[in-house]
Backbone as numpy.savetxt, mean C-alpha at the origin, in Angstrom:
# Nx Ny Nz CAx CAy CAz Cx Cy Cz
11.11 -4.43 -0.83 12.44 -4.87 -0.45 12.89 -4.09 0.78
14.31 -4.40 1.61 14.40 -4.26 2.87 15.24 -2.83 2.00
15.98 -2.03 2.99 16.75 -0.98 2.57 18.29 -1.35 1.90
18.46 -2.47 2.09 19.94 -2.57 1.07 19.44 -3.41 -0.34
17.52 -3.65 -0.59 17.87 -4.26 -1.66 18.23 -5.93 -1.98
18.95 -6.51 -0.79 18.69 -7.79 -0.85 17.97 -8.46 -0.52
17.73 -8.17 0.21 16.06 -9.24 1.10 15.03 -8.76 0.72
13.94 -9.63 1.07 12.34 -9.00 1.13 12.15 -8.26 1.96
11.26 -7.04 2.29 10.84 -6.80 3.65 9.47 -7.52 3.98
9.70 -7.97 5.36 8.48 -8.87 5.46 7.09 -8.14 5.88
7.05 -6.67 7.11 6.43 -6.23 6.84 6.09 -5.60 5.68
4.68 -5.24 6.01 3.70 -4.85 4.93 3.22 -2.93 5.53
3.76 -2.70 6.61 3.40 -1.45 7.32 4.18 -0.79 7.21
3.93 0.67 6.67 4.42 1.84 6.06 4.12 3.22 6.80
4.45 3.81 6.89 4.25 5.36 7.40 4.61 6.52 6.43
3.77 7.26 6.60 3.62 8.57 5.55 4.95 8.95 5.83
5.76 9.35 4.63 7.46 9.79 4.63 8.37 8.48 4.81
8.11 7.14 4.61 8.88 6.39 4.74 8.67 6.00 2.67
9.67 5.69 2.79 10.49 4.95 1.29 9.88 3.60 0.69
9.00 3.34 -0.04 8.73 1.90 -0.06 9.46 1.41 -1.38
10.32 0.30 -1.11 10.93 0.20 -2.22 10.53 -1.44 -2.76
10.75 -1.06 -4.30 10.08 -1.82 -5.08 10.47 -2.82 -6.49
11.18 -3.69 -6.24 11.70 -4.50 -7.07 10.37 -5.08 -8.08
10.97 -5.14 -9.47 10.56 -6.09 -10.56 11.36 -7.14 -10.81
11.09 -8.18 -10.85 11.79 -9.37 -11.62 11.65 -10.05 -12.92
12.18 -10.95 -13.12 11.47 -11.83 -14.43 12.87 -12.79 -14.64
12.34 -13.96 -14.65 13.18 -15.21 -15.01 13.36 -15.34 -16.36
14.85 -15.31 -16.76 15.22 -15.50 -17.70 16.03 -16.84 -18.22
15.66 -17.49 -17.65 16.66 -18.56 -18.01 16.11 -19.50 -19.36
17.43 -19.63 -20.27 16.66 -20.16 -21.30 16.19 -19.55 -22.42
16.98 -17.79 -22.15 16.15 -17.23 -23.27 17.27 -15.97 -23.69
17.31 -15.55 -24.80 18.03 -14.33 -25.04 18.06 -13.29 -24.37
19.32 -12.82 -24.29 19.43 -11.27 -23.28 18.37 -10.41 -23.22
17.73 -10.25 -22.85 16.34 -8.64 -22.45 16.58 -8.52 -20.86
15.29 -7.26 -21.35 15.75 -6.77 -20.17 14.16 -6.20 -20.11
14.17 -5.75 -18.48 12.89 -5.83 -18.21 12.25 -3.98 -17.83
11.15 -3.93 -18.16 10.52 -2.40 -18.37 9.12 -2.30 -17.83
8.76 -1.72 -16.94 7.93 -1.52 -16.29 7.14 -0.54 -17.15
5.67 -0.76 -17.72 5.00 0.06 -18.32 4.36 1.07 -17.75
3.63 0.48 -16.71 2.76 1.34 -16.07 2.43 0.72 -14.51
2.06 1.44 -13.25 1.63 1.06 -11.98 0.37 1.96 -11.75
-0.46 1.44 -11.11 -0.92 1.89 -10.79 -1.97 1.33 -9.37
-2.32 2.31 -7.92 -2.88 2.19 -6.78 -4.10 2.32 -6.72
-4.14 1.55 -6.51 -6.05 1.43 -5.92 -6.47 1.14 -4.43
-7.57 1.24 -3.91 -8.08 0.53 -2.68 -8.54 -0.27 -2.22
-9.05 -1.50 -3.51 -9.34 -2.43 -3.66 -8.18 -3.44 -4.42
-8.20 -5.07 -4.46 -7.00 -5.43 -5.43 -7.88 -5.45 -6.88
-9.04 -5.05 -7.18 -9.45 -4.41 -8.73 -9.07 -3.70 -8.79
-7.69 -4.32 -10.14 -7.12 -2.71 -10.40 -7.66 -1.68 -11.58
-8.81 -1.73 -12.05 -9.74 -1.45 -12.50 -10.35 0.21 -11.77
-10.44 -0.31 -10.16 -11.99 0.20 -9.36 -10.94 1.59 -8.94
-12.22 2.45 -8.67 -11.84 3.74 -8.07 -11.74 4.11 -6.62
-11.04 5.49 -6.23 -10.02 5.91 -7.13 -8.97 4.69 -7.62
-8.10 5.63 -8.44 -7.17 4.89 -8.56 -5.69 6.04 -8.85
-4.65 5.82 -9.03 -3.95 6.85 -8.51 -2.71 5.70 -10.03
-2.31 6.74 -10.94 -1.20 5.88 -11.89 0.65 7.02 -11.41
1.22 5.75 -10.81 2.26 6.22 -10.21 3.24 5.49 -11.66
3.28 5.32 -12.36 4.49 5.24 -13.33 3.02 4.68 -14.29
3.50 5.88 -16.12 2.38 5.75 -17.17 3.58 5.85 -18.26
2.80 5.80 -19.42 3.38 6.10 -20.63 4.33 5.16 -20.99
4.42 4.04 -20.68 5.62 3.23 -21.12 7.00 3.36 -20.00
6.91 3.85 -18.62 7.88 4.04 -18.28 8.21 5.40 -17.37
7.32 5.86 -17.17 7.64 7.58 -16.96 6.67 7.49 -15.30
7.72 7.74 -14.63 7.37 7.18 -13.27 6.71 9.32 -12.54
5.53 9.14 -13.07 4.72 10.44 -12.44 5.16 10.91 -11.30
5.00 9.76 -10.40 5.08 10.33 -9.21 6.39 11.24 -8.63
7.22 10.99 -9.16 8.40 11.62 -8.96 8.14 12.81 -9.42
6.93 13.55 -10.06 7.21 15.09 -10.30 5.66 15.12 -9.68
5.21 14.64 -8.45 4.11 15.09 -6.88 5.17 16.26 -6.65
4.68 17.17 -5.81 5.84 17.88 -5.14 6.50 17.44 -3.87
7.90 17.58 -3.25 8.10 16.79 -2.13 8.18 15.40 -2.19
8.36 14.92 -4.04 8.24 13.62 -3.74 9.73 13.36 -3.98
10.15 12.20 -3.37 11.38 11.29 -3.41 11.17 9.85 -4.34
9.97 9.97 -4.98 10.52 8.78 -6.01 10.81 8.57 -7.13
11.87 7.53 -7.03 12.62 7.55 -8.24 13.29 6.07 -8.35
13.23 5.78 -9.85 14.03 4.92 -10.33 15.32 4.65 -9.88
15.65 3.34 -9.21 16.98 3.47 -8.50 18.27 3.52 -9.74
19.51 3.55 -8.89 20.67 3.53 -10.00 20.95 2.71 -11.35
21.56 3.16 -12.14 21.49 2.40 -13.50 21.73 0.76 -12.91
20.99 0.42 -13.95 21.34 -1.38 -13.39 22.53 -1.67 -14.11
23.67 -2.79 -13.85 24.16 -3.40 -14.07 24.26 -4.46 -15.44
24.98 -5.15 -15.99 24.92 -6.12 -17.52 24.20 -6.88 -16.89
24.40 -7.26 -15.83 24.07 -8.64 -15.21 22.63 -8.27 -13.90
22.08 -7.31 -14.14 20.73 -6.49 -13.97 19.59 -6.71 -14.75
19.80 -6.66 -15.86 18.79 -6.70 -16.80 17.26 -7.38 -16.02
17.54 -8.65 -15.32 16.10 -9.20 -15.32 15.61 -8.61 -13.85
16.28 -7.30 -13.33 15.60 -6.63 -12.52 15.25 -4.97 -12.71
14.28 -4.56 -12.09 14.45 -2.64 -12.31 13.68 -2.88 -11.06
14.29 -1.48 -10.50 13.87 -1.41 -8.95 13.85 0.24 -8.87
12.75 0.43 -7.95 12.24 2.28 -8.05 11.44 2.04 -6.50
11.90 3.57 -6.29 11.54 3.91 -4.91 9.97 4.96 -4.58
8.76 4.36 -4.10 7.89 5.23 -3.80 7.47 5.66 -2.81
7.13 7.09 -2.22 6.72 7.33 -1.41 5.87 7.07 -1.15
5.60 6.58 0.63 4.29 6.03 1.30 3.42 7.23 0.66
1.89 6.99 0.58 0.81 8.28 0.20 -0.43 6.94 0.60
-1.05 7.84 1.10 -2.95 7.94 0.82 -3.96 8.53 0.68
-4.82 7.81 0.15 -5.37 8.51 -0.89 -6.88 10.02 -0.45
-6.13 11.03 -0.74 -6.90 12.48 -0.42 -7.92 12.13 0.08
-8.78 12.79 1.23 -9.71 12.37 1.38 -10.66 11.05 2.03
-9.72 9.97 1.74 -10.03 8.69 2.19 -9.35 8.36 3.65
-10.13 8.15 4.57 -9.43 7.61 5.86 -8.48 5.71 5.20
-9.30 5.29 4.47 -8.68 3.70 4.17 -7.26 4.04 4.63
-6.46 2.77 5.01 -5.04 2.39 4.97 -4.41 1.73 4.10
-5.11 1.25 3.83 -5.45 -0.45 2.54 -4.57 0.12 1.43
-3.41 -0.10 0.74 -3.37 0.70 -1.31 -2.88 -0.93 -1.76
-3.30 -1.38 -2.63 -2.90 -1.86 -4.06 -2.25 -1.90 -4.89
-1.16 -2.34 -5.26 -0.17 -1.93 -6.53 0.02 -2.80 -7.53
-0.58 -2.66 -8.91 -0.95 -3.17 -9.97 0.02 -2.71 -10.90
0.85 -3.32 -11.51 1.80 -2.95 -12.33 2.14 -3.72 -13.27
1.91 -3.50 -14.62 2.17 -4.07 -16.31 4.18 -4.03 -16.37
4.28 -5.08 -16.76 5.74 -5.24 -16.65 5.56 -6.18 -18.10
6.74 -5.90 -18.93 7.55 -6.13 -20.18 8.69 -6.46 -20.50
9.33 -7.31 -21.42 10.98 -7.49 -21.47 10.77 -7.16 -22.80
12.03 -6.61 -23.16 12.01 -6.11 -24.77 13.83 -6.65 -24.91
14.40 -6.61 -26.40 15.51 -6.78 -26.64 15.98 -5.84 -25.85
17.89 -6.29 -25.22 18.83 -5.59 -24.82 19.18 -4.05 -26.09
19.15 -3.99 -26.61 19.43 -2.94 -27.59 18.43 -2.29 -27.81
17.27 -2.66 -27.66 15.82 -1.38 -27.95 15.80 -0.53 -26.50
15.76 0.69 -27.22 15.76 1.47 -26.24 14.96 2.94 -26.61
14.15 3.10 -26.27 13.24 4.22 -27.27 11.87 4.50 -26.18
11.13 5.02 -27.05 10.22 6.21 -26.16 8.74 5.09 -25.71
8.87 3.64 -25.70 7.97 2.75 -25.57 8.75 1.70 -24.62
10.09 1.83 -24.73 10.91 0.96 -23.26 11.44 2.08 -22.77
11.32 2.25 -21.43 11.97 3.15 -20.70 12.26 2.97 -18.93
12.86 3.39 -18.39 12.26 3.86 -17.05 13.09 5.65 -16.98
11.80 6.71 -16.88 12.24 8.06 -16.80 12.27 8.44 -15.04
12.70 9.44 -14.42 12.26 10.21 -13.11 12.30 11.72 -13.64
11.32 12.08 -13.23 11.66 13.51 -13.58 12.00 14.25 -11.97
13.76 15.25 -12.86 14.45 15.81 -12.04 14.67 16.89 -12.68
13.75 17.84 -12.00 13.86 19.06 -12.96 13.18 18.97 -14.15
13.81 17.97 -14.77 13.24 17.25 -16.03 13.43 15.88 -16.29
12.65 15.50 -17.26 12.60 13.78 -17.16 13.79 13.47 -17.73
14.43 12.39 -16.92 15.58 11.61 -16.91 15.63 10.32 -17.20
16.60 9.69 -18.20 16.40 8.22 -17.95 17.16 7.60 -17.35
17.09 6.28 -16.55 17.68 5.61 -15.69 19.09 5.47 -15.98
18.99 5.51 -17.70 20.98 4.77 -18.11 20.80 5.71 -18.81
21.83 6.09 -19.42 22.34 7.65 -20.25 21.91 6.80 -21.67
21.71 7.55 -22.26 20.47 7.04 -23.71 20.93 8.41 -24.62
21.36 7.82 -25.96 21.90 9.02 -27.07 20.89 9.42 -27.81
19.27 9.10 -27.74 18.57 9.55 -27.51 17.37 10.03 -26.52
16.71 11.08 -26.66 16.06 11.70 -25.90 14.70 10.83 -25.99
14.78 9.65 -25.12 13.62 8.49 -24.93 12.65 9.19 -23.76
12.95 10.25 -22.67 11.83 10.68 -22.20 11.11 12.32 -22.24
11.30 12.69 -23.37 11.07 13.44 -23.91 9.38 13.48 -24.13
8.87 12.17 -24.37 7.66 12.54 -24.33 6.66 12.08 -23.06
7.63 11.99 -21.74 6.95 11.98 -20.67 6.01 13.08 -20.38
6.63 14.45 -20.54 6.12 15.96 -20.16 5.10 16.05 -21.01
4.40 15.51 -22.25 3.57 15.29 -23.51 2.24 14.67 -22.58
2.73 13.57 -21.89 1.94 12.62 -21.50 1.31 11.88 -22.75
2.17 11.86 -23.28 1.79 11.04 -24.98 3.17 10.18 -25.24
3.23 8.83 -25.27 4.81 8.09 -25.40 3.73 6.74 -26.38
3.19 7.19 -27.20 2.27 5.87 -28.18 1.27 5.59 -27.24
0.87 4.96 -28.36 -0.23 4.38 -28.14 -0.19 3.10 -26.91
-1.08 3.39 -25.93 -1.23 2.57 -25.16 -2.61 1.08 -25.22
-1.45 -0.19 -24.89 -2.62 -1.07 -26.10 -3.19 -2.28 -24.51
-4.21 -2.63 -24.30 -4.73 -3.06 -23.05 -4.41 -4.73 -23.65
-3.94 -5.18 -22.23 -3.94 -6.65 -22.15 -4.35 -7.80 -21.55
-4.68 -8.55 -21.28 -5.57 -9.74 -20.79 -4.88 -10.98 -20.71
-3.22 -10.82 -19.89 -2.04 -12.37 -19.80 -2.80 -13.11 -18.32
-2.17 -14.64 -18.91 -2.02 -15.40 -17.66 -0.53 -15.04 -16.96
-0.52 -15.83 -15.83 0.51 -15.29 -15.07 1.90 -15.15 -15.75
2.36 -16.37 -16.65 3.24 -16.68 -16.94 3.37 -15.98 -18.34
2.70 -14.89 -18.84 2.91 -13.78 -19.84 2.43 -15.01 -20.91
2.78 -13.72 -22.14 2.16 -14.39 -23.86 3.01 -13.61 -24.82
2.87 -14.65 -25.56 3.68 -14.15 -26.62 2.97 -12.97 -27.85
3.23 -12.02 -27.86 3.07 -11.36 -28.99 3.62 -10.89 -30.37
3.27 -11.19 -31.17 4.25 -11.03 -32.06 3.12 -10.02 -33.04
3.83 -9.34 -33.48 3.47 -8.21 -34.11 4.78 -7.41 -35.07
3.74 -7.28 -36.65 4.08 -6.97 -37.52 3.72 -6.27 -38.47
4.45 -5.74 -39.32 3.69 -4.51 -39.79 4.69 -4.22 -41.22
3.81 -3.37 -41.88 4.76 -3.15 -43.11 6.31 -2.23 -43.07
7.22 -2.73 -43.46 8.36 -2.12 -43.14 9.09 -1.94 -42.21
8.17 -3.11 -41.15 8.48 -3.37 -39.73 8.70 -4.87 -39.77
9.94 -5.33 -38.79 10.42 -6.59 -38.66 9.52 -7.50 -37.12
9.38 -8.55 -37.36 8.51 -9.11 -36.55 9.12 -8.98 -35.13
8.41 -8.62 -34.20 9.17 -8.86 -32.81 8.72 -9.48 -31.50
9.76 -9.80 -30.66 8.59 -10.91 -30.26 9.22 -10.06 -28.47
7.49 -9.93 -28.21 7.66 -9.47 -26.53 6.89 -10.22 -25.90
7.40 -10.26 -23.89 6.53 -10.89 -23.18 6.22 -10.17 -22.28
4.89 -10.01 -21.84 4.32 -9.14 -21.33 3.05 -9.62 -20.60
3.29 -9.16 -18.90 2.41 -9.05 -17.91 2.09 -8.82 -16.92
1.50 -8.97 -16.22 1.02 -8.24 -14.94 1.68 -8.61 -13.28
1.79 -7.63 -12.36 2.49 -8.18 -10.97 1.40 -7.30 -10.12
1.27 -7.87 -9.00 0.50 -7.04 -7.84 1.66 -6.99 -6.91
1.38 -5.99 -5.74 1.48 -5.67 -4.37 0.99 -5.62 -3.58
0.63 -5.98 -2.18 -0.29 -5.39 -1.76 -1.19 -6.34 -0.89
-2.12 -6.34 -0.01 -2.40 -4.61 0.77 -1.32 -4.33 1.30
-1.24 -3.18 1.24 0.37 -2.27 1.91 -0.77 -1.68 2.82
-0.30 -1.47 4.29 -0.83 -0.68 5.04 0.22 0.69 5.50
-0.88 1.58 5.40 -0.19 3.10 4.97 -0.45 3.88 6.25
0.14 4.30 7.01 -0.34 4.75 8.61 0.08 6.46 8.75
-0.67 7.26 9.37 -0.37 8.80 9.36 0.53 8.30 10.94
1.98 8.65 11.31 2.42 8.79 12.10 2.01 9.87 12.99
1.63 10.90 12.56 1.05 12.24 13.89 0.23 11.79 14.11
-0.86 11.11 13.72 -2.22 10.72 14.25 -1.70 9.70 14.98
-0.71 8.89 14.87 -0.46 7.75 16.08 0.19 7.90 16.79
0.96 8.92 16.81 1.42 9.77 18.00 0.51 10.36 18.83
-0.18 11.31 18.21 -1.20 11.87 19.21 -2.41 10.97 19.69
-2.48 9.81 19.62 -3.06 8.86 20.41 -2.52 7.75 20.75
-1.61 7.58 21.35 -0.65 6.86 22.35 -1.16 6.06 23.16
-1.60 7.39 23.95 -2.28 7.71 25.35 -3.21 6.63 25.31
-4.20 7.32 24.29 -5.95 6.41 23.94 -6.02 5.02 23.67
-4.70 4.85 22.89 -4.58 3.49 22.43 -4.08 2.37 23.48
-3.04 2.95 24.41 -3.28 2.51 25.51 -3.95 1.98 26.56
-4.44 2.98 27.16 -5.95 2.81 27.99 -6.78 2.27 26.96
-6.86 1.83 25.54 -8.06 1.00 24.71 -7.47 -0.24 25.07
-6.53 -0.63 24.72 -5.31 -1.91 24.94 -5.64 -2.63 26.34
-5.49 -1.64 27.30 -5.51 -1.89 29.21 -6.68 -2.20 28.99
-7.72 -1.89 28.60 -9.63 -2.13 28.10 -9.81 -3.46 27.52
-8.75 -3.75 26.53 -8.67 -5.13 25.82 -8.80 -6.40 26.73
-7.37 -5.53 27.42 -6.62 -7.09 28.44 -7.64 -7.16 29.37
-8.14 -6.30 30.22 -9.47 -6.36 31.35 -10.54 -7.46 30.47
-10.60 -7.20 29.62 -12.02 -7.91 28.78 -11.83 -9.04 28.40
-10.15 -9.40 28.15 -10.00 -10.67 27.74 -10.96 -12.29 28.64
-11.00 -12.79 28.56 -11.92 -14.23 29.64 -11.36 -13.83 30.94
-10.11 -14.24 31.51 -9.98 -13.23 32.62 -10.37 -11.83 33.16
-10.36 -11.18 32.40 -10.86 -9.88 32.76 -12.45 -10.21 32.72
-12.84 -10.49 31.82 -14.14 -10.43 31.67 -14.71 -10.96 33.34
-14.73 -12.22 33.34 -15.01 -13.07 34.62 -15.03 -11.46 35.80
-13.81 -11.17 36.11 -13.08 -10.63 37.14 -14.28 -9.24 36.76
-14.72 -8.99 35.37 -15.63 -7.49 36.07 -17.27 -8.28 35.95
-17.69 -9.29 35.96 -18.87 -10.02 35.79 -18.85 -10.37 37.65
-17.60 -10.41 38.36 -17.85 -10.92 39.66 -17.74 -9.55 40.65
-17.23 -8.02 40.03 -17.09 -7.04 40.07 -18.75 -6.59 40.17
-19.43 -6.89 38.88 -20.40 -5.90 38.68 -21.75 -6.79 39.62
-21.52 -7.87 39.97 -22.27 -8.46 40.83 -22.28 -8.28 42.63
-21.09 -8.28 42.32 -20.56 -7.48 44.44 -21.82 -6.40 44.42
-21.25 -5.30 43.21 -22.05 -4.17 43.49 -23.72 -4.10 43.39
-23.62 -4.89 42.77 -25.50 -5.42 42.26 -25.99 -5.72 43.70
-25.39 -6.61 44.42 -25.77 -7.30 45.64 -25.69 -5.87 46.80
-24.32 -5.62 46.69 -24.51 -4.37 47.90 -25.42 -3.45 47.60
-26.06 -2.88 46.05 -26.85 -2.17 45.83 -28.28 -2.43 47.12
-28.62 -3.73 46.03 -29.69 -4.58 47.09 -29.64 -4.74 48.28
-28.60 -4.85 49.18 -28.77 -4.95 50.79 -28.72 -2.97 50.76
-28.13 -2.33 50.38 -28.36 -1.09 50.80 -29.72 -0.62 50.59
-30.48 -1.08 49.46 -32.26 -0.86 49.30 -32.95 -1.39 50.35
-32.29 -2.40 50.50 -33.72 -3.23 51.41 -33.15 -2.75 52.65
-32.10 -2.50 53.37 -31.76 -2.31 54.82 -32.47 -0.75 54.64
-32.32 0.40 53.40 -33.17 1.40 53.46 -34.75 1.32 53.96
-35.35 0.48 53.41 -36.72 -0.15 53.01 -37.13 -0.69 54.80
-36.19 -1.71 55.36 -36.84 -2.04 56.44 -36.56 -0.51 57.42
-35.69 -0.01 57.57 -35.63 1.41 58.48 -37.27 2.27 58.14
-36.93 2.22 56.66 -38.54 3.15 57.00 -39.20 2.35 57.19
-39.52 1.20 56.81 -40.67 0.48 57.49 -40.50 0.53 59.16
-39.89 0.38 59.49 -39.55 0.55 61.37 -40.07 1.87 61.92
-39.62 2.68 61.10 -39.56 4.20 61.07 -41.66 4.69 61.68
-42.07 4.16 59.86 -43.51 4.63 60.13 -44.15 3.61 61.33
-44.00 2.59 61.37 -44.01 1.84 62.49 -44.42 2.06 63.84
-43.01 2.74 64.02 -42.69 3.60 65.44 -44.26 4.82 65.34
-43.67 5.32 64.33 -44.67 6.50 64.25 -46.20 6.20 64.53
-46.70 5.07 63.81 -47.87 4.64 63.57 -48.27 4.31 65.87
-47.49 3.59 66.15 -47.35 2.93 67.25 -47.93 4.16 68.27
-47.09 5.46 68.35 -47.10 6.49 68.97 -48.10 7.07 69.07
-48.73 7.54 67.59 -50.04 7.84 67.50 -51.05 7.27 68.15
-51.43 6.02 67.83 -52.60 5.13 68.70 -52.50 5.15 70.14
């Protein structure tokens, strides 16, 4: 999203220390109040979000890691609104990945709606500030087991786009019914600003290299490198007949 949140941003190009911000949705029309919970994200370099590395920037049901990187600025934006529910929106810092020149990241993220009233250590969105926080003031301590890195059992899923119904039940437990599935991002291109600063210059004169080469240019150094080909050749051969004249003379003198 753009910086106020209403629009899309249309680029896709990021710079190390810039803000990338990140809306969830989910259409509700037609269906009882919920509200929507981001389980887990996670970056890769490929769009298998599977393949390695891979980097999990919000785990545990909700508990957005990255916000306790050091120096990091992300975080779950302000409490949402009544009339919020079918959005949650969180802010991440541009990063790439240690080691890897790639630009390329991936963002793979498990998204959930649960009832308006469940609110517990399996729906959440936490930031840790100081300590883990939750997005809306909660009379219980729902991210408490972020710092654990234990918030239940984590259960793997396999939806079509348009989610599935699960219903699940248990003894002494009332049936409940969630929908649950998957969103991508991505490719986000991730750029080191000092490195493109300190080649300006290069990229320039590569650019001025471009435009020369384009069909115009090209032609223009193909009729370039032929002048010189040719003057090469009259300067050989006008060499070539002098000495031939040369021993000539010489030869002439002798006899």
């Amino acid at each position: 999203m753009n910086d106020d949140w209403l629009t899309e941003r249309t680029s896709t190009v990021y710079y190390l220390g810039d803000l990338i911000h990140i809306e969830a949705s989910v259409s509700m029309t037609n269906h009882m109040p919920l509200k929507l919970y981001i389980d887990s994200c996670a970056a890769t370099l490929s769009p298998d979000k599977d393949s390695t590395p891979r980097y999990n920037i919000i785990d545990y049901h909700g508990c957005l890691l990255d916000s306790k990187a050091e120096d990091s600025f992300s975080t779950f934006v302000l409490p949402r609104g009544e009339r919020e529910l079918d959005k949650l929106q969180f802010d991440l810092d541009a990063f790439r990945f240690f080691g890897d020149d790639r630009s390329l990241i991936f963002i793979t993220c498990h998204l959930k709606v649960a009832a308006v009233d469940r609110r517990d250590s399996m729906n959440k969105a936490c930031t840790f500030q100081n300590i883990w926080t939750p997005l809306e003031e909660s009379t219980n301590d729902v991210c408490a087991c972020c710092h654990r890195d234990n918030c239940g059992a984590t259960r793997e899923f396999r939806l079509d786009s348009r989610g599935r119904r699960d219903l699940a039940s248990g003894p002494g437990n009332d049936a409940e019914l969630k929908w649950e599935g998957e969103a991508s991002l991505g490719p986000l291109v991730i750029l080191d600003p000092y490195v493109t600063d300190l080649t300006t210059e290069p990229l320039n004169e590569v650019e001025q290299r471009m435009q020369e080469r384009s069909p115009g240019g090209v032609a223009s150094e193909v009729v370039l490198i032929l002048a010189l080909t040719v003057t090469a050749v009259s300067l050989i051969s006008a060499s070539l007949i002098a000495l031939f004249l040369y021993r000539k003379h010489k030869q002439t003198q002798f006899n």
